[in-house]
NUDOFI-592579 format. One line per 4 residues: their letters; for each residue y negated, x, z of C-alpha. Coordinates in steps of 0.1 Angstrom, whole numbers, plus 5000, padded with zeros to 4 digits. Each point is the difference from the previous one (the first is absolute). Last residue first. Layout:
N
A> Y,X,Z  ...
END
This chain:
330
XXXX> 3054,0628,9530  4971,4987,4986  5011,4970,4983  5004,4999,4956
XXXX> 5035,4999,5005  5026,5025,5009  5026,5009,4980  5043,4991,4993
XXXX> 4994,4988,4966  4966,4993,4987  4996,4959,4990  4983,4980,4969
XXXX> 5013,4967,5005  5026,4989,4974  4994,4967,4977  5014,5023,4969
XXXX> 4966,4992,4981  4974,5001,5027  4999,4981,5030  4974,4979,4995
XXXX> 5017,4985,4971  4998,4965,5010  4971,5003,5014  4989,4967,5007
XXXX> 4995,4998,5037  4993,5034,5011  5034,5014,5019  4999,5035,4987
XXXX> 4965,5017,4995  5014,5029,5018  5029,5003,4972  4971,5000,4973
XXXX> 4979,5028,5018  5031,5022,5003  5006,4996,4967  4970,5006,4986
XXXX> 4996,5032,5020  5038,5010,4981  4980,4992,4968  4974,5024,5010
XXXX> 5024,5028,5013  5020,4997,4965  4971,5003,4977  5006,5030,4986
XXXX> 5035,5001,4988  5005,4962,5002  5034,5002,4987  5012,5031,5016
XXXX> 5011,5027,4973  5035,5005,5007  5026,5026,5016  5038,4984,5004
XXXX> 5017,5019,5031  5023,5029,4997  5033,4995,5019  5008,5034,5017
XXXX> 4963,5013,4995  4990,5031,4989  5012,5004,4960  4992,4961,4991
XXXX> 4967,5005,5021  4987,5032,4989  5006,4989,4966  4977,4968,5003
XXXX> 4975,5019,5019  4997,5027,4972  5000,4972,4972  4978,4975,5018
XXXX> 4969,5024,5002  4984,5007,4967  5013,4966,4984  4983,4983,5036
XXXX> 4963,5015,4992  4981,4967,5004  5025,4999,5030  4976,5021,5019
XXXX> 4976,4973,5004  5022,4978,5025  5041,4987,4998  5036,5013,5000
XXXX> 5028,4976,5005  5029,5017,5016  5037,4978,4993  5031,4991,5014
XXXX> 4987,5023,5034  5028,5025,5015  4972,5003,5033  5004,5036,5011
XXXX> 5012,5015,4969  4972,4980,4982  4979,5016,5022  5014,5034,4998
XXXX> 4995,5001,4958  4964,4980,5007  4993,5034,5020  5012,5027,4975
XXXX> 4987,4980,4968  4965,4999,5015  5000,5040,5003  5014,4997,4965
XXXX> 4971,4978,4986  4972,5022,5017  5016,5035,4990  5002,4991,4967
XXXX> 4966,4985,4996  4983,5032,5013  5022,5013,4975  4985,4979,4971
XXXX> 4969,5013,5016  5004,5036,4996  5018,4993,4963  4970,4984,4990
XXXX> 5001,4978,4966  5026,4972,5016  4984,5001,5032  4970,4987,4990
XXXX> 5008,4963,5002  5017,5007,5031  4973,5018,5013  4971,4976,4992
XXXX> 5023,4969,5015  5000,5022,5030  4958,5000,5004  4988,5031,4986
XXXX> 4964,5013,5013  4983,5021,4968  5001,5032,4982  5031,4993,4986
XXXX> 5017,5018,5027  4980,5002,5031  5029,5026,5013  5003,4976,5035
XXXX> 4998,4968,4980  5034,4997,4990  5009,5001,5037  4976,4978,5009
XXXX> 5015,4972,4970  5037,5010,5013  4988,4990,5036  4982,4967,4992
XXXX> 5028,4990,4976  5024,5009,5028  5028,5025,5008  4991,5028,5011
XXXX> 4972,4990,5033  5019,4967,5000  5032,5020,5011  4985,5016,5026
XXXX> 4988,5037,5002  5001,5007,5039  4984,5008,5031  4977,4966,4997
XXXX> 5035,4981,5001  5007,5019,5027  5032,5026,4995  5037,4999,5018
XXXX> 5015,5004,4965  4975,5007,4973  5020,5037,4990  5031,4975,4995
XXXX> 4979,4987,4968  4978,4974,4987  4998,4979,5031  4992,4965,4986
XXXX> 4967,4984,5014  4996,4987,4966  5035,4980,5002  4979,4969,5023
XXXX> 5035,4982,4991  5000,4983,5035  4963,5000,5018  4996,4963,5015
XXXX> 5007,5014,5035  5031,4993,5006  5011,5000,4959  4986,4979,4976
XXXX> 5030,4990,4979  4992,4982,4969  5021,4961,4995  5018,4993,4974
XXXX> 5034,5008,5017  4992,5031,5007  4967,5017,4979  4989,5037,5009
XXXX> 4964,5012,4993  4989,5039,4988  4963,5012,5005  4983,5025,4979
XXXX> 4962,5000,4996  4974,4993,4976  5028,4989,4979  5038,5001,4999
XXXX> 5013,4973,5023  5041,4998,4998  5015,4970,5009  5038,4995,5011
XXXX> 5027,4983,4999  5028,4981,5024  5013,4978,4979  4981,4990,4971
XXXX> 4998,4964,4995  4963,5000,4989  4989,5043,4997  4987,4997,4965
XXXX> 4973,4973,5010  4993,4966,5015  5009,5003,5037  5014,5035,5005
XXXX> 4974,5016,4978  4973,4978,5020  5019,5015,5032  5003,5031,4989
XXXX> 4959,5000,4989  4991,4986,5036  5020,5029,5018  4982,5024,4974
XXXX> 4965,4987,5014  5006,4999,5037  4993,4961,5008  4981,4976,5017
XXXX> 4995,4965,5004  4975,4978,5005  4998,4959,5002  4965,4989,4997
XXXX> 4970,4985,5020  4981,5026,5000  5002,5025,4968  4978,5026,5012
XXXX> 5007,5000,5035  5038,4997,4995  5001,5031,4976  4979,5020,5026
XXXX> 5025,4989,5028  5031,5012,4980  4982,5035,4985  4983,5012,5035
XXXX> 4995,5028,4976  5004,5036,5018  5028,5008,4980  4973,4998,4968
XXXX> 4978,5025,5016  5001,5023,4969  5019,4987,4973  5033,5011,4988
XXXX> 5013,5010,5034  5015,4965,5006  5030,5006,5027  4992,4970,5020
XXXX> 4973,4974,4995  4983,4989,5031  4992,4971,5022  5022,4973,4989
XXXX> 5024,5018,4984  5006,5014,4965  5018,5029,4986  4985,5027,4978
XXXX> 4994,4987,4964  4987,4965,4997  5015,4967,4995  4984,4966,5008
XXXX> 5009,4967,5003  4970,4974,5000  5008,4960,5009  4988,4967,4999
XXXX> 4966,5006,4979  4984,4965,4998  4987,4992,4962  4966,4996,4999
XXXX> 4990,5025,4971  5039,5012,4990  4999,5026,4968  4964,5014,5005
XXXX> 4991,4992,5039  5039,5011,5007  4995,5031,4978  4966,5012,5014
XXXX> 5016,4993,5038  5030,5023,4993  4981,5027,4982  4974,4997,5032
XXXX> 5030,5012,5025  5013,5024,4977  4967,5016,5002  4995,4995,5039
XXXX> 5033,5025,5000  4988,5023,4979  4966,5003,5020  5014,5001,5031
XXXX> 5025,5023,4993  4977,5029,4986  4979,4998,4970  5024,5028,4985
XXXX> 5023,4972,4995  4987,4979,4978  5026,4977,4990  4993,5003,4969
XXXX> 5005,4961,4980  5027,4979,4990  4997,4963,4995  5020,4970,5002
XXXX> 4994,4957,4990  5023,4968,5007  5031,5018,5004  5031,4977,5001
XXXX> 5014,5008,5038  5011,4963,5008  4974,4994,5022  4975,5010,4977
XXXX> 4987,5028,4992  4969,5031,5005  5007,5037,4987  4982,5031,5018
XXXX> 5010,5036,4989  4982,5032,5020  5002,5032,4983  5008,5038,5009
XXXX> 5023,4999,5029  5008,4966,4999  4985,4967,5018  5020,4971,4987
XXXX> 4985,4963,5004  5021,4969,4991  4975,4971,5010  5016,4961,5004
XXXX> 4989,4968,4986  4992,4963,5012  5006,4970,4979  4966,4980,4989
XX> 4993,4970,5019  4999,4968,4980
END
C-alpha cells in the first residue's frame, strides 16, 4: 500500500527559521526550530531552511511524496524577489518563488508575507475565528500589523497592507523618503528597542529585547526605554483601530513573553482613544502563527488528492489574502 503524501510548513523569520512536516489534513508529523543565520547572507539562510525541510521529510516521512510547501517569510514574496525585507542582507534579491520550486520539484508552492500568514492562521483556528473585521499585531523582530474581513487578510495592491513599520512618526516626516526619515520599525520593534538598549552597553554586554524587559524593572533608564517603546506603539495601534473599528486585536511574536508589561498601557490607550474600543488578546499561537499559517497554505494547495478528507484543514476554507496580488511578478 502506498503511503499518503505530506506537505512542508516553512517560516523564515527575522532571527530563526521553523520547519514542521504533515499530513494532508495539517496534523504535524515532526517540527524544528533552528537560527536562521542571517549574518551568512541570504543565500546561506535561505539554503538552510531549504536543508531543515529535506532533514525533516527524510526523518519523519522517508518515501512519502511531498505534495505541497507553503512558505512565509518576512518581506513580501514574488517570484523573483522579496519586497521590503531589510532584515537580512540580500534577501530582496531572492528569486524566492522560483528557488522554492527548484528545490522542491514537483510540488505545489505558495508564498506568504509572515504576519499575513499568522492573521490568517489566527483567523482560521485561533482567537481571531468569527471576528469581524480584526486585526493582528506582529511584535517581534519587526513590527507589522494584518487586517482580517470576512475571514480572509487583506493584502493590499501590491501585497503591502498593514506594513505599519513604515509609519510616519510625526508631521515633521511629511513629504520625507523612507531613507530621510525615522520609521516606525526603527522605534518600535524588538530589533530596534534591543539597539537602542544597547547603545550605553548596559550590563556590560549585547541586550536582546527580552534582556530589557526583564531588566527593566531594576533600571529606571531602561524601564523608560520601555515606556517610550509601548506608548509610541499605543499611539499607532490607537489610529488603527480608529481606522478599522476591529471586534478584536490579537497580538502575537517574542515580545508577548512580556504581554503583563505592555497590555495595560495599550489597553487604556484604547478604551480612552478609540470611539468603540476593540477587544486586545494574546494570539493563540503566539509564536508560531506564520508557521502554522505556512501549513495552511500548503494543506489548501494539496486540495483535491484522493483521500484527503481533511485536506482542507479544519474549517474546510482555502487559505486566501483579501484584495492582493499573488505570488506573479506583477
Amino acid at each position: 500500500m502506498t503511503a499518503p503524501p505530506v506537505v512542508v510548513g516553512l517560516d523564515y523569520g527575522g532571527t530563526k527559521i521553523a520547519a514542521a512536516v504533515c499530513d494532508l489534513a495539517g496534523n504535524q508529523l515532526a517540527s524544528t526550530t533552528v537560527d536562521n543565520g542571517g549574518a551568512l547572507g541570504a543565500e546561506a539562510s535561505f539554503g538552510r531552511g531549504i536543508q531543515v525541510c529535506r532533514d525533516l521529510l527524510a526523518e519523519a516521512a522517508p518515501g512519502r511524496q511531498l505534495v505541497a510547501v507553503g512558505v512565509s517569510t518576512f518581506g513580501i514574496p514574488f517570484e523573483d524577489r522579496v519586497e521590503l525585507a531589510p532584515a537580512i542582507d540580500g534577501w530582496d534579491r531572492l528569486a524566492m518563488g522560483r528557488k522554492l520550486r527548484a528545490a522542491f520539484a514537483g510540488a505545489q508552492i505558495r508564498m506568504a508575507n509572515d504576519a499575513k500568514a499568522a492573521a490568517q492562521a489566527e483567523a482560521r483556528w485561533g482567537v481571531l475565528a468569527g471576528c469581524d473585521p480584526a486585526v493582528y499585531l506582529n511584535l517581534g523582530t519587526g513590527l507589522a500589523a494584518a487586517v482580517v474581513i470576512g475571514g480572509q487578510v487583506v493584502a493590499g495592491v501590491n501585497g503591502a497592507a498593514g506594513e505599519i513599520g513604515y509609519n510616519l512618526r510625526s508631521v515633521a516626516d511629511v513629504g520625507l523618503a523612507a531613507g530621510e526619515r525615522a520609521m516606525l520599525e526603527h522605534m518600535v520593534s524588538g530589533q530596534a528597542l534591543a539597539e537602542r538598549a544597547a547603545d550605553g552597553d548596559r550590563l556590560g554586554r549585547q541586550l536582546t529585547a527580552a534582556d530589557v524587559f526583564a531588566a527593566g524593572s531594576g533600571d529606571r533608564e531602561l524601564d523608560g526605554l520601555i515606556d517610550e517603546f509601548v506608548h509610541e506603539l499605543a499611539f499607532h495601534l490607537v489610529n488603527l483601530a480608529i481606522l478599522v473599528n476591529p471586534a478584536r486585536i490579537a497580538v502575537g511574536g517574542g515580545i508577548v513573553r512580556s504581554w503583563a508589561r505592555i497590555r495595560p498601557p495599550l489597553q487604556h490607550a484604547l478604551q480612552v482613544g478609540t470611539p468603540f474600543p476593540p477587544e486586545l488578546v494574546v494570539a493563540h499561537f503566539p509564536y508560531d502563527a506564520p508557521l502554522l499559517g505556512a501549513v495552511a497554505m500548503a494543506v489548501d494547495a494539496a486540495q483535491g488528492w484522493a483521500g484527503s478528507d481533511g485536506a482542507a484543514g479544519p474549517d474546510g476554507q482555502p487559505f486566501q489574502l483579501l484584495g492582493g496580488p499573488s505570488n506573479e511578478t506583477p
